[in-house]
N, C-alpha and C positions, 0 to 999 in steps of 0.2 A: 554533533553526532552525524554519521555520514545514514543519509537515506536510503532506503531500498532501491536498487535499482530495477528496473525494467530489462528482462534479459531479452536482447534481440535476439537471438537463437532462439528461443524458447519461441516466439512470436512467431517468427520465419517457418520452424518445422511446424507448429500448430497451423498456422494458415495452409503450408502445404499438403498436410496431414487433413484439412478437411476440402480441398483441390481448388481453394481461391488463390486468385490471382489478387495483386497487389491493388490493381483497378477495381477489381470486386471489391476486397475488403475496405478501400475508401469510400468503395460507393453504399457501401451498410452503412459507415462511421458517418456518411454526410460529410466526408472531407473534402473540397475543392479540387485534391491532388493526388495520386498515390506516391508522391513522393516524399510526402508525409510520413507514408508506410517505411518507405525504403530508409528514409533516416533515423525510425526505428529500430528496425531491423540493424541495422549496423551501427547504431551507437551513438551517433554523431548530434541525435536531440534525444528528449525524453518526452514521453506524452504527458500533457497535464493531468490529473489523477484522476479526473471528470472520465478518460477515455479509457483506465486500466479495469470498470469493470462492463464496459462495452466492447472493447476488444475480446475481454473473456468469454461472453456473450454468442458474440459473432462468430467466434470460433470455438465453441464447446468446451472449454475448459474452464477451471477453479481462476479467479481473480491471481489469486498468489501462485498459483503455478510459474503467472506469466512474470515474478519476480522476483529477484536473487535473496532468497530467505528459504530458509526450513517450512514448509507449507506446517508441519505437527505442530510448529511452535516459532510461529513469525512473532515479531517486535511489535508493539503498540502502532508504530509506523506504518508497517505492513498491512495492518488490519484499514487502517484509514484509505491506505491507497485501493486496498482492494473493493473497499466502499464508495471509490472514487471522488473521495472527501479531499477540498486543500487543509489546511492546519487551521486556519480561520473559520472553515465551516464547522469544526466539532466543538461546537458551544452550545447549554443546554444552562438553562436552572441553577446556580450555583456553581456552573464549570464554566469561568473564564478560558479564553483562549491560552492564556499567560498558564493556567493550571493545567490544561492540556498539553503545553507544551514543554514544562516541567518533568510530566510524567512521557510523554512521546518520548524525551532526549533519555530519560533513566537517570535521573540526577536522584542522590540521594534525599532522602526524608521520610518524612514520616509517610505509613502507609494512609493513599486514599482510601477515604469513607467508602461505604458502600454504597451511598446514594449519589458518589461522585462517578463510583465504577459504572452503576446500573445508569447513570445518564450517557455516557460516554457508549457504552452496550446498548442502547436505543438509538442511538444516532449511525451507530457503525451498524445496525442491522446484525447484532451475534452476543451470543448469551455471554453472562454475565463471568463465569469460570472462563470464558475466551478472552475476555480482558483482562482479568486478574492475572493470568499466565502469560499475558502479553506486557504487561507491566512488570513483572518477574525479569521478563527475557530482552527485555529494554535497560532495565538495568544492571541487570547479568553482564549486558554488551557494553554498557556506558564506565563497569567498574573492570571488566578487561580492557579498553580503548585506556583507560587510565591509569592502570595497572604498566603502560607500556608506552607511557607520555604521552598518549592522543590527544 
């Protein structure tokens, strides 16, 4: 399944929208470079997910704004990056990473437990209906991708 992207644009007009410069925003992020920034901004890298919900931070807006998804109704994916979780890190009690990433991709099966969702919903930092409709819209996306030989 293809992942959320990070829209540089989105990045770009936010940072200029609150009148950082590129040097600025590296120097909140503790980056080395701002050309770290500028490779965002255009595409050319993605940030580790660690940085999609400190960039939001830094510049005043919602985690997911800053990524190519429907903010109403992002993908199970979307919710982790906006928690600036990697795939590995959303393990809890009974949720293997292998079960998380089952449900991330939207493969069919049987619906997770409640106690699967609600651990998954403690980790990501968002109530418990924001998973369950993220797990919907994961595999809404995984049975169009395949409906069309993806």
């Amino acid at each position: 399944m293809a992942r959320p992207l990070l829209r540089g644009d989105r990045l770009q007009a936010a940072r200029q929208a609150v009148g950082l410069s590129r040097e600025e925003l590296a120097t909140r992020l503790e980056l080395s470079s701002p050309a770290r920034i500028r490779v965002w901004e255009t595409g050319l890298e993605r940030p580790r997910p660690r940085f999609i919900p400190r960039l939001a931070a830094a510049l005043g807006v919602d985690p997911l704004h800053l990524l190519d998804v429907d903010p109403d109704d992002p993908p199970l994916a979307a919710l982790r990056l906006a928690a600036g979780r990697a795939t590995n890190e959303v393990t809890a009690p009974g949720v293997s990473v292998m079960t998380y990433v089952r449900l991330e991709d939207g493969r069919p099966g049987a619906d997770p437990s409640i106690r699967v969702i609600a651990a998954i919903a403690e980790v990501l930092g968002v109530d418990v209906p924001r998973v369950e409709a993220a797990v919907r819209r994961s595999r809404s996306d995984h049975a169009a991708l395949a409906s069309f030989g993806g």
